[in-house]
C-alpha positions in Angstrom: -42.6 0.8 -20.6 -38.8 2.2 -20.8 -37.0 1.7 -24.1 -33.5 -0.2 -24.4 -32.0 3.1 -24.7 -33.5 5.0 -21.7 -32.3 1.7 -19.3 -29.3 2.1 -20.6 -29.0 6.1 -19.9 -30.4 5.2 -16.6 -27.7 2.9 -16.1 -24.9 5.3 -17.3 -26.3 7.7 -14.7 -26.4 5.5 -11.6 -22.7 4.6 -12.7 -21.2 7.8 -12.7 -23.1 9.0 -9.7 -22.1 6.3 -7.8 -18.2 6.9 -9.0 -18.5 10.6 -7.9 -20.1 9.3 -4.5 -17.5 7.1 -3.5 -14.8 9.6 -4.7 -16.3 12.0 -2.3 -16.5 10.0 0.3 -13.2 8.1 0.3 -12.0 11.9 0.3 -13.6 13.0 3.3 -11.9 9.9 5.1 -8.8 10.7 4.5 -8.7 13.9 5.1 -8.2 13.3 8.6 -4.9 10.9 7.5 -2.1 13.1 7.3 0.7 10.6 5.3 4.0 11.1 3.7 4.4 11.8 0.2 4.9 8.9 -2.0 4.0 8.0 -5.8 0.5 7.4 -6.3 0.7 4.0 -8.2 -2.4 2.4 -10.0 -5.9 1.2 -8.7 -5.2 -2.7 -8.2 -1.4 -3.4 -7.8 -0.3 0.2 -5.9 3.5 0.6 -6.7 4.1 -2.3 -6.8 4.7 -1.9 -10.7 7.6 0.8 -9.7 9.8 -1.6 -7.6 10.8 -3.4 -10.5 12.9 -6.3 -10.5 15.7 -4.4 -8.0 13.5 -3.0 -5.3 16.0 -1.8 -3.2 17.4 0.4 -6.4 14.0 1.8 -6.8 13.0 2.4 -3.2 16.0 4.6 -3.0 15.1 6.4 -6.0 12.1 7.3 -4.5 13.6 8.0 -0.9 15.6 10.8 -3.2 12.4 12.2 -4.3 9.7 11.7 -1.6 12.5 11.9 1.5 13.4 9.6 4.1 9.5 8.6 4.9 7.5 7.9 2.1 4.1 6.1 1.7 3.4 3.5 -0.7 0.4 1.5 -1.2 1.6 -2.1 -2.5 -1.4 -4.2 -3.9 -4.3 -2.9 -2.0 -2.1 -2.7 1.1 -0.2 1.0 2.0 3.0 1.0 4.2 5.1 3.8 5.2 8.8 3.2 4.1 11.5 4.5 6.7 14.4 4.7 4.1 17.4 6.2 6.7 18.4 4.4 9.6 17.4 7.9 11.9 14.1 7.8 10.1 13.6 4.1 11.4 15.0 4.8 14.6 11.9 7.6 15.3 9.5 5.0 14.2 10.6 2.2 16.5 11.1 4.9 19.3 7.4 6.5 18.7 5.4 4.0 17.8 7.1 1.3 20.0 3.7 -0.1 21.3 3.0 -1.0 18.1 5.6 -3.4 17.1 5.6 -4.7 20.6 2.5 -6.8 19.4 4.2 -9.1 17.4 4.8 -13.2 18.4 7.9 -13.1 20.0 9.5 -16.2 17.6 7.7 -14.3 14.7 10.8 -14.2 12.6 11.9 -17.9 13.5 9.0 -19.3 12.0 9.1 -16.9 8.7 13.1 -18.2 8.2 12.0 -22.8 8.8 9.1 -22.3 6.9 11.6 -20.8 3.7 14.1 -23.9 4.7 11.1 -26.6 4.9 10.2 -24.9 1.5 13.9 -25.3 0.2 14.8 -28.7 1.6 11.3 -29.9 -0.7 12.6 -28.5 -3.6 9.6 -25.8 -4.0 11.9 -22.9 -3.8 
């Protein structure tokens, strides 16, 4: 019968093999992903720590740094940040099929739901 101690390397083992594992493999995903620089942030909450309380002050910070397209993973989220208007203007002309998708009163419904929210007080 196994001892306290010899579960417990057993369990050590499977731990850090499993950590190396899923290392490798998250790795050989993105490889294929070719994104923009950007800071690296933590595990849980991204950069979401770096925007601070004046997020437009600290995305042009980074936009100084990284350049005018940067990736940042926010929460367990990533986004790529067009920080110049010509930067925003290849995006929209590119990768117009993709923002064609949206509902077309998408932004309507984001702007009553904030004044429903407002005219109760919550906000």
């Amino acid at each position: 019968m196994l001892r306290i101690s010899e579960l417990f390397a057993v369990a050590i083992i499977y731990i850090i093999l499993h950590i190396i594992i899923s290392k490798l493999i998250a790795t050989v995903r993105e490889q294929g992903r070719r994104l923009p620089l950007g800071p690296t942030g933590w595990p849980v909450i991204g950069a979401l720590s770096l925007l601070g309380s004046m997020p437009h002050v600290a995305l042009a910070k980074m936009a100084k740094k990284y350049g005018p397209i940067m990736y940042l993973k926010v929460g367990t989220c990533g986004m790529v940040v067009a920080s110049t208007p010509n930067a925003a203007k290849a995006f929209l002309k590119t990768l117009d099929i993709n923002f064609s998708n949206r509902p077309p009163n998408a932004g309507k419904n984001i702007s009553s739901n904030l004044l429903m929210l407002k005219n109760y007080s919550i906000l």
